[in-house]
N, C-alpha and C positions, 0 to 999 in steps of 0.2 A: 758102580755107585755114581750117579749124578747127583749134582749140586747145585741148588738153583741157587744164580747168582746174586740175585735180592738178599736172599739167607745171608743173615749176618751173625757171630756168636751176644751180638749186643742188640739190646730190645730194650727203649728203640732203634730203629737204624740209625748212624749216624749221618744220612743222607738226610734221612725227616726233621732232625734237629737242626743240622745245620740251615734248612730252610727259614728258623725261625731266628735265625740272629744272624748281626752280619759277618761274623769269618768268627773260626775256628777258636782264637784267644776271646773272643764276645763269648763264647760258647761255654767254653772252660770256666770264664770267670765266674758267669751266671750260675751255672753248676755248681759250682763250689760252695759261692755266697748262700746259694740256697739248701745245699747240703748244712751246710754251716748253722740256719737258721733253726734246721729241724731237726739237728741236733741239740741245740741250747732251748729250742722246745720240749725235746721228748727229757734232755735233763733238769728242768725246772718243774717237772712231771704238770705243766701245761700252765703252767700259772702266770708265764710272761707274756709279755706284748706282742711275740714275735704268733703268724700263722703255721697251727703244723698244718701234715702233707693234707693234700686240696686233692687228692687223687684214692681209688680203690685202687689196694694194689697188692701183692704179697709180696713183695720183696721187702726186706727187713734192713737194706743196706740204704742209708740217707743217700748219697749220691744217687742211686739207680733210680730214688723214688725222685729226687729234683729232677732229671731226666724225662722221667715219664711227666713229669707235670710240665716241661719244657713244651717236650712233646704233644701236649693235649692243650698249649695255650693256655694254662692258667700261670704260666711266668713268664715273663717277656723283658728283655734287655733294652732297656731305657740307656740312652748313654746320654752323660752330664755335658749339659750346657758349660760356653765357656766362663760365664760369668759364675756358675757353682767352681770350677777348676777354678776359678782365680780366686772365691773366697778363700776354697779351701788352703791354697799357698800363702794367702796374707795370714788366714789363723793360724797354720802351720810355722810360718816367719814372727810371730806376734809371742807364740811359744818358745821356741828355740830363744827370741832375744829378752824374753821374761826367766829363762833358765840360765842365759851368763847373765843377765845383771845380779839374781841371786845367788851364782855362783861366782862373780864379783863380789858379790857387799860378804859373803861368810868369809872369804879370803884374805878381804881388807880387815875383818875383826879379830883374825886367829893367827893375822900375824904381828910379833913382837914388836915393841917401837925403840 
């Protein structure tokens, strides 16, 4: 029995995808996020914002179908500017210190004087 060495038990390869992002964790995330999205599609039975699968496909598993759409170039890994990462840490910091001052001010009320 030979085995051509192309033949992979995953469709796509993961050779072909990885062409399409730059390393392996770009690759996973992407996947995910978009597994993620077409799931909160197919459970809102199509009525949110989010796009379902962009691909013919039979596979029924959200992952495999992100994948295939990886791999045919209808999803692409954009990675955030640094000026998006720094908003994101000043809203992040802007939260967290809006949650101890109210968990400040309930504490200074509920305790005895």
């Amino acid at each position: 029995m030979t085995t051509n060495p192309d033949s992979t038990m995953m469709s796509p390869p993961i050779e072909n995808l990885l062409e399409r992002t730059k390393s392996k964790f770009s690759l996973v995330t992407l996947a995910a996020k978009r597994a993620r999205e077409i799931t909160e599609y197919s459970g809102n039975l199509r009525m949110s914002e989010v796009v379902g699968p962009t691909v013919e496909t039979v596979s029924t598993k959200h992952l495999s179908v992100a994948f295939e759409e990886i791999a045919a170039d209808k999803v692409r890994f954009v990675p955030k500017t640094l000026e998006e990462i720094r908003a994101e840490i000043a809203e992040l910091q802007r939260q967290e210190d809006e949650a101890n001052a109210l968990a400040a001010s309930e504490e200074a009320t509920t305790q005895p004087e």
